[in-house]
N, C-alpha and C positions, 0 to 999 in steps of 0.2 A: 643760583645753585653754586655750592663750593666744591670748586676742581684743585687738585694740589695731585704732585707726584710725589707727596709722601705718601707710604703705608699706612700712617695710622696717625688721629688725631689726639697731640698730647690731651689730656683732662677732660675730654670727652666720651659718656659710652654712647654706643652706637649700635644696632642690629645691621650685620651684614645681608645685601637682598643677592646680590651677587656679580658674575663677570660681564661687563656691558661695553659693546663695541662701538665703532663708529668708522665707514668705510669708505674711502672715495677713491675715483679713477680719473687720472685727465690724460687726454691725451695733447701733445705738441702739436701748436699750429704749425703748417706747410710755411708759411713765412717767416715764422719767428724763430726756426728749427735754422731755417738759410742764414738769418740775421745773428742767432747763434755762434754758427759754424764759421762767421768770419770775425765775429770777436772774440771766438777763440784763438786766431790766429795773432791777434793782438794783444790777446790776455784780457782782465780785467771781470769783474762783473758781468753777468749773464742776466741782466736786470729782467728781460722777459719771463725768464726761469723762476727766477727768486719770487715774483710777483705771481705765477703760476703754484708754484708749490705753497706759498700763502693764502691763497684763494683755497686748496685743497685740504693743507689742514683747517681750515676754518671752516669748512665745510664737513670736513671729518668731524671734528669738535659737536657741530651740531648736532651730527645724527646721534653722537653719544648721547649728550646731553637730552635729545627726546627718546632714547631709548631707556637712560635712568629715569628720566621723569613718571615713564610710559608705569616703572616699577612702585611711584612712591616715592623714588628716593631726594633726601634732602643736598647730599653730597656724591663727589666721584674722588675716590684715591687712590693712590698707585699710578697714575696716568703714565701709560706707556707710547709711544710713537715708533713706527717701523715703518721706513717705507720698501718698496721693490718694483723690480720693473715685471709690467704683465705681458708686455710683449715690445717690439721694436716701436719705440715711439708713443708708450702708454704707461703710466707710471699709476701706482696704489699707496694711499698712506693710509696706512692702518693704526685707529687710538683705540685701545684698550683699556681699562680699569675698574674697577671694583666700586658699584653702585651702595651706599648704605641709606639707614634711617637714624636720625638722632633721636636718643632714647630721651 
């Protein structure tokens, strides 16, 4: 399936089916939250993290991805990413974009 965060595909028509999400939530392990917390004091890369929120959006990514499917659709455009925190120590990334069909 084609994902792109443009709006619109140059030279192609397409029927739009519509707005399709994809949601996830992880929460921070007790250890890695510790192991964090002291290289923050050193600075640098928080590779637990980094490694954590890619786990997430790739996991967000999919739900999109079968909920366009779920519609028919060939493509996903506009792709948007948000992430927020849901409460102390639980983070959401949210992907959004616009499911179509190639005419």
């Amino acid at each position: 399936m084609l994902k792109t965060t443009t709006d619109i595909i140059p030279g192609r028509s397409y029927e739009i089916l519509g707005i399709v999400m994809g949601s996830f939530v992880n929460s921070k392990d007790f250890v890695k939250d510790i192991g964090a917390g002291l290289k923050s004091i050193v600075g640098g890369e928080l590779k637990s993290y980094t490694k954590m929120m890619e786990e997430s959006r790739s996991k967000a990514m999919e739900k999109i991805e079968y909920e366009a499917a779920s519609l028919g659709a060939d493509a996903i455009i506009g792709i948007r990413f948000t992430t927020s925190a849901i409460m102390q120590g639980a983070s959401e990334i949210l992907v959004t974009g616009t499911a179509i069909k190639f005419k």
